[in-house]
C-alpha positions as CSV (number, residue, x, y, z in Angstrom):
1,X,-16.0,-16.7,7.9
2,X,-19.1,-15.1,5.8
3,X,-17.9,-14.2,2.6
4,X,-20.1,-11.0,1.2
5,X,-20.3,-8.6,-2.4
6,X,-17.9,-6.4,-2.8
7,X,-20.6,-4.6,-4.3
8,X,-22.7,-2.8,-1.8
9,X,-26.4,-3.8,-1.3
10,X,-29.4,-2.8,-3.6
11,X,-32.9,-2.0,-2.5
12,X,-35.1,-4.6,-3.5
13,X,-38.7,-2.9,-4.6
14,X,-41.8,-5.5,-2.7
15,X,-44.1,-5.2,-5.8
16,X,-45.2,-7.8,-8.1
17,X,-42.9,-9.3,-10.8
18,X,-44.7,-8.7,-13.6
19,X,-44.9,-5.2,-12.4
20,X,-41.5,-5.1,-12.2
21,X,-40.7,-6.4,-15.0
22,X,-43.1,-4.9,-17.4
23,X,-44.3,-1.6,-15.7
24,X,-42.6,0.6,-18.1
25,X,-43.3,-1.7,-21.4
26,X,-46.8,0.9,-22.5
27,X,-44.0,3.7,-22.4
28,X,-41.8,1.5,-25.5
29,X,-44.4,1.5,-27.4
30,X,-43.7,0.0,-31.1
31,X,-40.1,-1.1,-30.0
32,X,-39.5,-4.9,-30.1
33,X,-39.8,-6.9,-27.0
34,X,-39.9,-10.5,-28.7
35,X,-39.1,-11.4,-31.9
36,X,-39.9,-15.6,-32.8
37,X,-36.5,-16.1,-34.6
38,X,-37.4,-18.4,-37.2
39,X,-40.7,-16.5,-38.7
40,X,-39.3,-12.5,-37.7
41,X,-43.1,-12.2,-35.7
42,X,-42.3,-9.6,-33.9
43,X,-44.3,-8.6,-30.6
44,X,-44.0,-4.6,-29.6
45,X,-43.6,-3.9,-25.7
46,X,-46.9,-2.4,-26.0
47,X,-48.7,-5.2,-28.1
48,X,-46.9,-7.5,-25.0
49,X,-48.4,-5.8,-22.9
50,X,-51.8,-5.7,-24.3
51,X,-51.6,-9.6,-24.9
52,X,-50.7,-10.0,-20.9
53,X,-53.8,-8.2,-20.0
54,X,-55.6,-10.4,-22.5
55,X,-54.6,-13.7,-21.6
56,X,-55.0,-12.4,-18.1
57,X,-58.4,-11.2,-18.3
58,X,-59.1,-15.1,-20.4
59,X,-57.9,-17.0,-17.6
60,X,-59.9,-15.1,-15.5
61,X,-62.9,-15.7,-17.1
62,X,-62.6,-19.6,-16.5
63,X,-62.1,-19.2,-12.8
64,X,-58.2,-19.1,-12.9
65,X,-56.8,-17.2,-9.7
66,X,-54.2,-16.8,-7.3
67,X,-52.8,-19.7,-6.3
68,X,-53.8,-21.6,-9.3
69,X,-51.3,-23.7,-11.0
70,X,-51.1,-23.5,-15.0
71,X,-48.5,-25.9,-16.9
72,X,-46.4,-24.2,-19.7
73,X,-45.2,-26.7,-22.2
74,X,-43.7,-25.0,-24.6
75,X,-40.6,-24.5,-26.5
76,X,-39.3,-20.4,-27.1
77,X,-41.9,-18.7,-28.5
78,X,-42.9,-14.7,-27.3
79,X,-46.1,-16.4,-26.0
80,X,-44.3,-18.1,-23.5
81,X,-43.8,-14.9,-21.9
82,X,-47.5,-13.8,-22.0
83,X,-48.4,-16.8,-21.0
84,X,-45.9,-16.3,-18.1
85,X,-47.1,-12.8,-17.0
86,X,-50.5,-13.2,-17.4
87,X,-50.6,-16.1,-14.8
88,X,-48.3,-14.1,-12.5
89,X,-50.3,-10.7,-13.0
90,X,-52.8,-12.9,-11.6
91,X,-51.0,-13.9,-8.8
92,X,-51.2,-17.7,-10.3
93,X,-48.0,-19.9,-10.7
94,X,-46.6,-21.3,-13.8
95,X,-45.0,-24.8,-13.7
96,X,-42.6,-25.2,-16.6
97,X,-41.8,-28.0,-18.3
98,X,-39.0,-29.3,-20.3
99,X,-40.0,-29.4,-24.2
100,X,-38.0,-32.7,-24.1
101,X,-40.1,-34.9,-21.5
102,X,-42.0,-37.9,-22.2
103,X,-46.0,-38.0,-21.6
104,X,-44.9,-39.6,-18.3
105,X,-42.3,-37.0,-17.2
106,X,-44.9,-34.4,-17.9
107,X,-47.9,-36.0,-16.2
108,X,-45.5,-36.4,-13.3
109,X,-45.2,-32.7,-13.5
110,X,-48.6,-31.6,-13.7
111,X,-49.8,-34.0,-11.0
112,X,-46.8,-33.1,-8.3
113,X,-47.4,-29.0,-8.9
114,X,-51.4,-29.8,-9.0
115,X,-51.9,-27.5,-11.9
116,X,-55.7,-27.2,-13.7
117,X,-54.3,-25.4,-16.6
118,X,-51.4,-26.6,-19.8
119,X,-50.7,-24.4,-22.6
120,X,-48.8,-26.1,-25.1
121,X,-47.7,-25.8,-28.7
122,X,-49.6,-27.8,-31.7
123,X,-46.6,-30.1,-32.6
124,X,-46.3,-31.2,-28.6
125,X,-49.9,-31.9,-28.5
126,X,-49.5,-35.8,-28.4
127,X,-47.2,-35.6,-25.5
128,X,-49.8,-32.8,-23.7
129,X,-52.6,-34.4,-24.8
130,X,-51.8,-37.9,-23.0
131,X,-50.4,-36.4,-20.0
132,X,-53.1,-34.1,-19.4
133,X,-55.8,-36.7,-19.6
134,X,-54.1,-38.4,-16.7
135,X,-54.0,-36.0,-14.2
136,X,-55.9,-32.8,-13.3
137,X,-56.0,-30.7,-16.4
138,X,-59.4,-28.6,-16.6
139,X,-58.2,-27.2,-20.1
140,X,-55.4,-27.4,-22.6
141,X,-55.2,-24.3,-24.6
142,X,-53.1,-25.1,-27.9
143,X,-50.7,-22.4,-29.9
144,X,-50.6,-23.1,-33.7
145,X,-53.1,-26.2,-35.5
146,X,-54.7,-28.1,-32.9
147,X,-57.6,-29.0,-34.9
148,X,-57.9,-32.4,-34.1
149,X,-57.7,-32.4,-30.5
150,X,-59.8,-31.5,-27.8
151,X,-57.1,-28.1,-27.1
152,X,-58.7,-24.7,-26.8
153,X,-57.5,-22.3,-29.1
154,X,-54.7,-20.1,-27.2
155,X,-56.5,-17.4,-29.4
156,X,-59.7,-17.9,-27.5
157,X,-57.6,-16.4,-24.4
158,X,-56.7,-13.2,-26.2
159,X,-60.4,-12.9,-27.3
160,X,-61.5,-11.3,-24.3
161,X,-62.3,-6.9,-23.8
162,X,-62.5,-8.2,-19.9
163,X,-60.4,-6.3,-17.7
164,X,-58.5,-8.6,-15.4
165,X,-58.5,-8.6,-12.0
166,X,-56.1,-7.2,-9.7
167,X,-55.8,-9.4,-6.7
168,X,-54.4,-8.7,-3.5
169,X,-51.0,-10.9,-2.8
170,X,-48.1,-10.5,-1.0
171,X,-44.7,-10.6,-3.1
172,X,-42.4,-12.2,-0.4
173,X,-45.1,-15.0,0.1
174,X,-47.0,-15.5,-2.9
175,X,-45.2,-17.9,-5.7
176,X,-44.7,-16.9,-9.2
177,X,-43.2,-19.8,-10.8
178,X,-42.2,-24.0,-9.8
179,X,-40.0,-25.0,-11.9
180,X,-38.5,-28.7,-10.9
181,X,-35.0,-29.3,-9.8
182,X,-33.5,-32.3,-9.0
183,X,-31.7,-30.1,-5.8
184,X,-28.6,-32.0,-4.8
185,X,-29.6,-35.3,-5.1
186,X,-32.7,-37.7,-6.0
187,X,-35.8,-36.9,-8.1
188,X,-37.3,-33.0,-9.6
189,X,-39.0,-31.4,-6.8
190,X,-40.8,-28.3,-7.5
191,X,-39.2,-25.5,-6.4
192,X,-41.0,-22.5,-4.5
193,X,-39.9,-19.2,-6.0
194,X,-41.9,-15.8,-5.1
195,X,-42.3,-12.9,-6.4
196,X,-39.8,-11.3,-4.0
197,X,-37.1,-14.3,-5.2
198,X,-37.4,-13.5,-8.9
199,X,-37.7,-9.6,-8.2
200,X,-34.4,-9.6,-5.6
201,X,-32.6,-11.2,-8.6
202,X,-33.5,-8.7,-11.2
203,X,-32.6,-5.9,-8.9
204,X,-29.1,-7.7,-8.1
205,X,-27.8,-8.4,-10.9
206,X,-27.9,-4.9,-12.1
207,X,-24.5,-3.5,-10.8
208,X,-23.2,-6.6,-12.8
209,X,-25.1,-6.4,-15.9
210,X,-26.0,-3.3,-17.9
211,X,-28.4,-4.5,-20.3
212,X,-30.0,-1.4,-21.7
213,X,-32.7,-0.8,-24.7
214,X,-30.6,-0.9,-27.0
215,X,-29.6,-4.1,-27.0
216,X,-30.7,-7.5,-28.6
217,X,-30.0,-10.9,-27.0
218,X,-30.7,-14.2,-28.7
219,X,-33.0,-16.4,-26.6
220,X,-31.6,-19.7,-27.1
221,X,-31.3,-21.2,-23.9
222,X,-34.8,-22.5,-22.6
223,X,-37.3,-20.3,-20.9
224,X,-38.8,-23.2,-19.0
225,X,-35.3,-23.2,-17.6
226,X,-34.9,-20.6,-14.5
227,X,-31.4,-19.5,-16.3
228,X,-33.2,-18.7,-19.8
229,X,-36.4,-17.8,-17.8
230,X,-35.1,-14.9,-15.3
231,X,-32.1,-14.0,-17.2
232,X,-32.4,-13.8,-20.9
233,X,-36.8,-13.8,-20.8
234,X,-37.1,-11.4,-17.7
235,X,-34.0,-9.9,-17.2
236,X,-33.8,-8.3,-21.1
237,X,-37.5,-7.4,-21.1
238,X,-37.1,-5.5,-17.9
239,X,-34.5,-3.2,-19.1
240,X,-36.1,-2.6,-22.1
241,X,-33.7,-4.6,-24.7
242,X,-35.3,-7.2,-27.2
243,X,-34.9,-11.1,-26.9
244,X,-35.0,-13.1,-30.2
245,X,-36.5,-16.2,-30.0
246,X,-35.4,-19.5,-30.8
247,X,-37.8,-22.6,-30.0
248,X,-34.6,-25.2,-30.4
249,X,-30.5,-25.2,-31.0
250,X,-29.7,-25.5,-34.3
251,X,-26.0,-24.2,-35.0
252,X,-26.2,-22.6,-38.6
253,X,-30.0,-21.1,-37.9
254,X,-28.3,-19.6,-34.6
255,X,-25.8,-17.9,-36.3
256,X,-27.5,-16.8,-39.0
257,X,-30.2,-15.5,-36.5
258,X,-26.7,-13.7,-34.8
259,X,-26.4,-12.1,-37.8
260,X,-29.5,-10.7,-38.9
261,X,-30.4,-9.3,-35.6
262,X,-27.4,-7.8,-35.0
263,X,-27.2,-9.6,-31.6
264,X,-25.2,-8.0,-29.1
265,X,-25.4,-10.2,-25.9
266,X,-25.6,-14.1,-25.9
267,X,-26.2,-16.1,-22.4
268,X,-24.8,-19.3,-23.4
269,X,-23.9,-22.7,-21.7
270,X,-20.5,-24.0,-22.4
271,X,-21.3,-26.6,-25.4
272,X,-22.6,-23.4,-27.4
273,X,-19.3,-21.4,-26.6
274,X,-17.2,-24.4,-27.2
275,X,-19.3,-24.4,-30.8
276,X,-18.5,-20.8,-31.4
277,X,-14.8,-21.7,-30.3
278,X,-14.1,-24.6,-32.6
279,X,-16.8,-24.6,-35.4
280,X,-16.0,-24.1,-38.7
281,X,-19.6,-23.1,-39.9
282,X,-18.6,-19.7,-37.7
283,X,-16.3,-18.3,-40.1
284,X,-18.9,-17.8,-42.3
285,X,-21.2,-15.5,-40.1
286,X,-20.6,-11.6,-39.3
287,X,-20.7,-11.9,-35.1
288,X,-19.0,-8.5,-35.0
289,X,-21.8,-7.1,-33.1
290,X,-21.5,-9.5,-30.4
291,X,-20.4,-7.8,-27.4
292,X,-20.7,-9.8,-24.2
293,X,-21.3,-14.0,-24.1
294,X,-22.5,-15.0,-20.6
295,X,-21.7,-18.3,-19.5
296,X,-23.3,-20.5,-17.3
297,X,-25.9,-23.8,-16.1
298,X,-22.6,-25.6,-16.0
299,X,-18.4,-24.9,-15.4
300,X,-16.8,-22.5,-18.5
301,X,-13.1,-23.8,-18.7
302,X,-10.2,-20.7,-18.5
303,X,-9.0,-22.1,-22.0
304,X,-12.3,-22.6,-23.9
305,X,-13.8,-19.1,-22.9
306,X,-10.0,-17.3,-24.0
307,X,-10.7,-19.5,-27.0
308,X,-13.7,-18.0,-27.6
309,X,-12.8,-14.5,-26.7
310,X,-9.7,-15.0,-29.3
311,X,-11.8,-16.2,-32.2
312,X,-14.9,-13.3,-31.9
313,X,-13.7,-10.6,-30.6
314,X,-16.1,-10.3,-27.5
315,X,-15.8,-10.4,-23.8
316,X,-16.5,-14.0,-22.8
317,X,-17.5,-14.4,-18.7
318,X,-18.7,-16.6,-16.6
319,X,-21.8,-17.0,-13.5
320,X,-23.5,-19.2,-11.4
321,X,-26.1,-20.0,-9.6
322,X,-29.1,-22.8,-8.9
323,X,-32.9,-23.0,-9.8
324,X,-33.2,-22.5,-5.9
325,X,-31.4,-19.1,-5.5
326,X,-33.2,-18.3,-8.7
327,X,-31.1,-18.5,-9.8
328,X,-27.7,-15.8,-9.8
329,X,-25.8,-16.0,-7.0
330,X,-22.5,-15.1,-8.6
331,X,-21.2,-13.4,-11.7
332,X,-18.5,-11.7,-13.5
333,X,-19.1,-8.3,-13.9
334,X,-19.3,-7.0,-17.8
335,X,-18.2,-3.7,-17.4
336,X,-14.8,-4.4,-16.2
337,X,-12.8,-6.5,-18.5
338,X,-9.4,-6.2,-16.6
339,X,-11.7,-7.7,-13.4
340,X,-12.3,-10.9,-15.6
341,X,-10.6,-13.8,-14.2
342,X,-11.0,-16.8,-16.8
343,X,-12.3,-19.9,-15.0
344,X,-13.7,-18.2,-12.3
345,X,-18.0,-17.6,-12.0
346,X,-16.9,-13.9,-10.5
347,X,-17.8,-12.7,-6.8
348,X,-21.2,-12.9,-5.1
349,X,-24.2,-10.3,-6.4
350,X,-25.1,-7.7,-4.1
351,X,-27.3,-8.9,-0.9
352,X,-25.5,-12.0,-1.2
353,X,-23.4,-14.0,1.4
354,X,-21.9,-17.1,1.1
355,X,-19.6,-19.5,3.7
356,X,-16.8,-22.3,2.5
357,X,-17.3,-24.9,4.4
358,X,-15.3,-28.3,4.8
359,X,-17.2,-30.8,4.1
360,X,-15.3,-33.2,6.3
361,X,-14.8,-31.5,9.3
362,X,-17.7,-29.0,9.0
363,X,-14.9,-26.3,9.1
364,X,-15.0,-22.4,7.5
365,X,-12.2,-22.7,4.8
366,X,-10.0,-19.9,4.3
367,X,-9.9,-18.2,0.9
368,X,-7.9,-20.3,-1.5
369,X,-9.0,-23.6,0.2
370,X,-11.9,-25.6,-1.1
371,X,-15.1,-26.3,0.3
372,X,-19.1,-26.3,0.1
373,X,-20.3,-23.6,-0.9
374,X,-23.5,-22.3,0.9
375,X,-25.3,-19.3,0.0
376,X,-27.9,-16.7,2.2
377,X,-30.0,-14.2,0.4
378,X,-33.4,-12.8,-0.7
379,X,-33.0,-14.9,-4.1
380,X,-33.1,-18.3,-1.9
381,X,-36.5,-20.5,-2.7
382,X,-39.1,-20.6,-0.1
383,X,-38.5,-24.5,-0.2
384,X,-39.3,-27.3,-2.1
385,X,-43.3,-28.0,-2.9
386,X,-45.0,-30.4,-0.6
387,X,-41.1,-31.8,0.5
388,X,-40.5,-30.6,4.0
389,X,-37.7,-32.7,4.3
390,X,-35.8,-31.9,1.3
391,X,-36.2,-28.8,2.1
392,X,-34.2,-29.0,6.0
393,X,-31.7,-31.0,3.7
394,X,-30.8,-27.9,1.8
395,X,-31.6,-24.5,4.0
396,X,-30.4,-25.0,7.3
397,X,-31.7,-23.1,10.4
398,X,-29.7,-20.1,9.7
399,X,-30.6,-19.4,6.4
400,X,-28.3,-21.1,4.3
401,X,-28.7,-23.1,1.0
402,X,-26.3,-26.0,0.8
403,X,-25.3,-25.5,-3.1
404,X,-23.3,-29.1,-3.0
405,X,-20.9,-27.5,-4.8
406,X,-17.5,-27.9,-4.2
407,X,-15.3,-24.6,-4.7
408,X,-13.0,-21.5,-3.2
409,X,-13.2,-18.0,-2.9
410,X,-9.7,-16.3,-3.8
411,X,-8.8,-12.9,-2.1
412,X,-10.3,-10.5,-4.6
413,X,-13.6,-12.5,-3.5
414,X,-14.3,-14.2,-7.0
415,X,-15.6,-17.6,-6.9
416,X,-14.4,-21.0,-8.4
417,X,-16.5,-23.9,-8.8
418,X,-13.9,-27.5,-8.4
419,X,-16.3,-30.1,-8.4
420,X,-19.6,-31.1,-6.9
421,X,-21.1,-32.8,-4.0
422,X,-24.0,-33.1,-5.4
423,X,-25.1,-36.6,-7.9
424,X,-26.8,-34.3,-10.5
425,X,-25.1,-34.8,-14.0
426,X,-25.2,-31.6,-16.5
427,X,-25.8,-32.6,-20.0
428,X,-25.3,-29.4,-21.9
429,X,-26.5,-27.7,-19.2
430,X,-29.4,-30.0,-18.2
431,X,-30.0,-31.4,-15.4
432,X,-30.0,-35.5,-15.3
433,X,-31.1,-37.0,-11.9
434,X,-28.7,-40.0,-11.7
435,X,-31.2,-41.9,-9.1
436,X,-33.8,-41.5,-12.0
437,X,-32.6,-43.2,-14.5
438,X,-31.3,-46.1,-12.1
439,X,-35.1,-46.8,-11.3
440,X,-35.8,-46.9,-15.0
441,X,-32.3,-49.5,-15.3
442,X,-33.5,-51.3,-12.0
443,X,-37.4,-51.8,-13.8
444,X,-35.8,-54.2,-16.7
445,X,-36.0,-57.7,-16.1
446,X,-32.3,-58.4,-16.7
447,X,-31.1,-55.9,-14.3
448,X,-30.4,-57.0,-10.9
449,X,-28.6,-53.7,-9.6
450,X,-27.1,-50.3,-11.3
451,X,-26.1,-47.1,-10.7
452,X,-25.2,-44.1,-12.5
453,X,-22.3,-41.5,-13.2
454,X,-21.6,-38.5,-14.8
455,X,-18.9,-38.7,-17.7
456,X,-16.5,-36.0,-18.8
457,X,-17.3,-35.3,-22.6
458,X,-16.0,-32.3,-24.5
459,X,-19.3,-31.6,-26.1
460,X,-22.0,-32.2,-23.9
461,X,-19.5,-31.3,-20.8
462,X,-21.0,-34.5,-18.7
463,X,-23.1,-37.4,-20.1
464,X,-24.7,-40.2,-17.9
465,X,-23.0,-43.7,-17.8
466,X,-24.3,-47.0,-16.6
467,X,-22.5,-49.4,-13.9
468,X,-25.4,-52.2,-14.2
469,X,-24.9,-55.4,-12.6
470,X,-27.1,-58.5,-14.6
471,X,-29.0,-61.5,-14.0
472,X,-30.2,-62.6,-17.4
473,X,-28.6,-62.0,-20.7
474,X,-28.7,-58.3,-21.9
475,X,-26.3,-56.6,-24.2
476,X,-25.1,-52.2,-23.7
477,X,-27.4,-51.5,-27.1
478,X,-30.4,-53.4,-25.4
479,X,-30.1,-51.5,-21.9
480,X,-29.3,-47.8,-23.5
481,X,-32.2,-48.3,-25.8
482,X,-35.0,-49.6,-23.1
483,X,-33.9,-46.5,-21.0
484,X,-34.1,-44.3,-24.4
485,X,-37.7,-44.7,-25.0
486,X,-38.9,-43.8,-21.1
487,X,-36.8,-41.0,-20.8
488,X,-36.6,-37.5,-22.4
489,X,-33.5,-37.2,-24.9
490,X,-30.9,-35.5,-22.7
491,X,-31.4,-38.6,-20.1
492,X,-29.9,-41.1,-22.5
493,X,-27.7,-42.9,-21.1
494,X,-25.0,-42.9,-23.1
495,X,-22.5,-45.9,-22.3
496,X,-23.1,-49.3,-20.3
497,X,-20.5,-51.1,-18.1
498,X,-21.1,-54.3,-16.7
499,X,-20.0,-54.9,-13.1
500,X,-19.6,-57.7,-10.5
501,X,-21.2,-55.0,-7.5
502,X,-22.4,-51.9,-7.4
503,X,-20.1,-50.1,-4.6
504,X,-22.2,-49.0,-1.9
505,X,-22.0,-47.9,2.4
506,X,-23.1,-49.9,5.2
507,X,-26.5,-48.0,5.2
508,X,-26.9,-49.2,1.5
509,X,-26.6,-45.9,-0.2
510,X,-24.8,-45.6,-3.8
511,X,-21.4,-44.9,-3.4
512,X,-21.3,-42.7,-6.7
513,X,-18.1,-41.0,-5.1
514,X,-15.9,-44.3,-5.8
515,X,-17.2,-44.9,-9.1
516,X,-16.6,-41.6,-10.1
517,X,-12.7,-41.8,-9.1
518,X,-12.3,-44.8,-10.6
519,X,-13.6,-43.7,-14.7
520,X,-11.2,-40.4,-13.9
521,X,-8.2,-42.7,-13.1
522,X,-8.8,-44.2,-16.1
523,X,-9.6,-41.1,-18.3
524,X,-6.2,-40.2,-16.6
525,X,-4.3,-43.1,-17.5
526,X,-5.6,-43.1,-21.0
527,X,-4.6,-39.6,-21.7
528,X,-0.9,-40.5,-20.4
C-alpha cells in the first residue's frame, strides 16, 4: 500500500537555489534578512544580496568553480548564508561542519568531501587552522581577528567590483550542499543534495507553512545542520521573513532575543520546548508574540508539546524528516489547529509517498500497524559521496529511502514515529554514530570490546552509554574522559557499564537491539 499527501502536488520550478531562494531579495530592499542576535548587525535583503555577488565574484577570482568544494565552519552568523549562496550561485558545493568537532572530526570532513576552500570564524581558528593544514585546503578565509594566523581576511572576499560568473549547471544534477550523516547506521557520509533536492523542499512545504515577510524566526538551531540550514536559513529568507541569529544556545540570551525581536515563529528540537515548558527563567520573558513552535531533529512527546502550548499560548507541532530527503518529508500543518494531533509529525508533504513496511516479513502494514517507514520523492539525496554501497543500502531500486524508522500511519494519513531501526543516538537533536565512538572505546589499551546505546534522558532526549568489556584495570571516569577529549561535546559518552560480553550474531555484528531492551526493562522496573 503507497501512502501519499493529502495535499495535492506542487510544481517544483528547475532553476538554481540560490535563485530561488533569493530572486526577489533586490525587490526588499532595506528590510532585514539577518540579524546576528547577540550584536543587532543587521544585513538588508538587498545588502544580502550585494554580499552574495561579492563573495561570489572573490571566489571566483581565486579559481573557485562549479563543482568545487568549500568547507563552512562556522557557528550562526548572517555570513554563513553569503557564504552559502555565493558558493551555490557559483554552482560550487558547501560542506558544513559541526561548530563542535575536533581538528580530527573536521579534517575527516574536509578530506572525505575534497574541499580546497574553509571559511571559519576567528575563535575556531585553532581547530580550522590544524585541520586544514592536514588535508587539501588552498585557503582559509577567517570572519572576525585572525591576525595571527595564516587565514585570509573574509573581508578580502567582499573586496571585489568583479562580476561573477554565471555558469551553466543543471539543477537536478548539480550539488548544492554535503552535509554528513551518519544514515542508518555506521560512520558520517556525505550526503548528495542538488539543487532540485533543496528547491523540491522549499516548494513543498509551502501548503504546510505560511511564512510570510512579516515574520521573524529565531535562528537557533544550527545552519550547518540541514533542519536549521533549509528550514529556518532558506526557508524564511525565501519568503521574505527575517531570521535572527544566534551563534550558540544559551536559555536566558534566547529569550531575551524572543523578546526584543518580537519573534513570531521558533523551529525548535524537543530539549528547547521541554525548556520553554518547565523553565522558570520563562516567566520572566514577554513570548506573546510567539505564534507557531516547530518541532523536530528528534520525537516531540503528546504531553510535553500540550505542556508547552498550555504555558505560552502558541500552537506547538511537530515534523520530520532526514538529512537525506533534505530534509521534510512530513509535517503538521500550521494553519489548521483543530488538524493538530499531539505526538504525531503530521501527514506527508505534497510530492511525497511513503510505504509501511514490516520489517520482519517484508510485508505493507496497514494503517494503525507499525513498520519501516520508506519514503519516494524529488527531496530524496542523489546518494551518499564516493559510498556506492551505502547508498543501495538506503534507496532501493524503486526509488525508495529506507528511513529506519519505525512508525504508523493512522487513517487521516498523519504519521507517528515509535522507535527506530536505525543505531543513530539523538543527543538534543544531534546525531551521535554509536560505531564511532566504539572505535574510539576499542583504541584504549584497557578495552578489550564495547559497544554503545542510546539512553532515554529527559533533557537531552537520548544520551550515549557504554557496555565496555576490560582487560586491564580502568575505572567509568577514566574511559568517559579518554573518549571526551577525541570526540566533539555532544559525543560524550555519558555513563560506563562493565560487562562480561558484548552481545553479538553469529556473523559478529553488535547486537545493539538486546542491549537496548535490557536498560528499558530496567528503566521500567525502576520507575515501578
Amino acid at each position: 500500500m503507497i501512502i501519499r499527501s493529502p495535499h495535492p502536488d506542487v510544481t517544483i520550478p528547475d532553476v538554481p537555489l540560490t535563485e530561488f531562494v533569493l530572486g526577489e531579495s533586490p525587490g526588499q530592499g532595506d528590510k532585514a534578512a539577518l540579524i546576528d542576535g547577540p550584536t543587532g548587525r543587521t544585513l538588508t535583503y538587498s545588502q544580502l544580496a550585494e554580499a552574495v555577488r561579492r563573495v561570489a565574484g572573490g571566489l571566483a577570482e581565486r579559481g573557485f568553480g562549479r563543482g568545487d568544494v568549500l568547507g563552512i565552519f562556522c557557528p550562526n552568523v548572517p555570513e554563513f548564508a553569503v557564504t552559502f549562496h555565493a558558493v551555490a550561485s557559483l554552482g560550487g558545493i558547501s560542506t558544513t561542519i559541526n561548530s563542535l568537532y575536533t581538528p580530527d572530526e573536521v579534517a575527516w570532513q574536509l578530506k572525505d568531501a575534497g574541499a580546497k576552500v574553509l571559511v571559519t570564524v576567528a575563535p575556531f581558528m585553532d581547530r580550522a587552522a590544524d585541520a586544514a593544514g592536514r588535508t587539501g585546503i588552498q585557503e582559509v578565509f577567517v570572519l572576525g581577528d585572525g591576525s595571527g594566523s595564516d587565514a585570509t581576511p573574509f573581508a578580502a572576499l567582499l573586496d571585489t567590483d568583479g562580476s561573477a560568473p554565471q555558469p551553466d549547471f543543471d539543477p537536478r544534477e548539480d550539488l548544492v550542499v554535503l552535509p554528513y550523516s551518519s544514515g542508518t547506521t555506521g560512520f558520517p557520509k556525505g550526503v548528495m543534495l542538488t539543487h532540485h533536492n533543496l528547491v523540491s523542499n522549499l516548494t513543498q512545504m509551502k501548503p504546510f507553512h505560511h511564512v510570510t515577510p512579516e515574520d521573524r524566526v529565531i535562528g537557533v538551531l544550527p545552519f550547518f545542520h540541514i533542519y536549521g540550514m533549509v528550514v529556518i536559513m532558506n526557508g524564511v529568507l525565501h519568503n521574505g521573513g527575517t531570521v535572527v541569529t544566534m551563534p550558540r544556545f544559551d536559555l536566558e540570551q534566547f529569550l531575551g532575543l524572543m523578546q526584543e525581536h518580537r519573534i513570531t515563529r521558533a523551529y525548535l528540537v524537543p530539549p528547547i520546548v521541554l525548556a520553554l515548558a518547565k523553565h522558570p527563567l520563562v516567566d520572566r520573558y514577554d513570548l506573546s508574540s510567539l505564534r507557531l513552535i516547530l518541532s523536530g531533529a528528534a520525537p516531540l512527546d503528546a504531553g510535553l508539546a500540550s505542556a508547552c502550548e498550555q504555558r505560552l499560548g502558541c500552537q506547538v507541532i511537530q515534523g520530520y524528516g532526514l538529512t537525506e530527503t533534505s530534509p521534510v518529508t512530513n509535517c503538521t500543518p500550521d494553519d489548521d489547529p483543530s488538524g493538530n494531533k499531539p505526538g504525531s509529525i503530521g501527514p506527508l508533504l505534497p510530492n511525497t509517498e511513503a510505504r509501511i513496511v514490516s520489517f520482519e516479513t517484508g510485508r505493507h502494514e496497514n494503517p494503525g500497524e507499525d513498520g519501516e517507514i520508506w519514503i519516494r520523492g524529488p527531496q530524496v539525496m542523489k546518494g551518499y559521496l564516493n559510498n556506492p554501497e551505502a547508498t543501495r543500502a538506503t534507496i532501493d531500486e524503486d526509488g525508495w529511502l529506507h528511513t529506519g524508522d519505525i512508525g504508523h500511519a493512522d487513517e487521516d494519513g498523519y504519521f507517528t514515529i515509535a522507535d527506530r531501526l536505525k543505531e543513530l543516538i539523538k543527543y538534543k537533536g544531534y546525531q551521535v554514530p554509536p560505531a564511532e565512538l566504539e572505535a574510539v572505546l576499542l583504541s584504549h589499551p584497557a578495552i578489550s570490546d564495547a559497544a554503545v546505546i542510546p539512553k532515554r534522558d529527559d533533557e537531552a532526549g537520548e544520551v550515549p552509554k557504554a557496555f565496555v568489556v576490560i582487560k586491564a584495570e580502568a575505572t567509568a571516569d577514566e574511559i568517559m574522559i579518554y573518549v571526551a577529549e577525541r570526540v566533539a561535546l555532544h559525543k560524550k559518552i555519558r555513563e560506563v557499564e562493565f560487562v562480561e560480553e558484548i552481545p553479538k550474531s553469529a556473523s559478529g555484528k553488535i547486537l545493539r537491539r538486546v542491549l537496548v531492551d535490557r536498560e528499558r526493562e530496567r528503566a521500567a522496573q525502576g520507575a515501578g
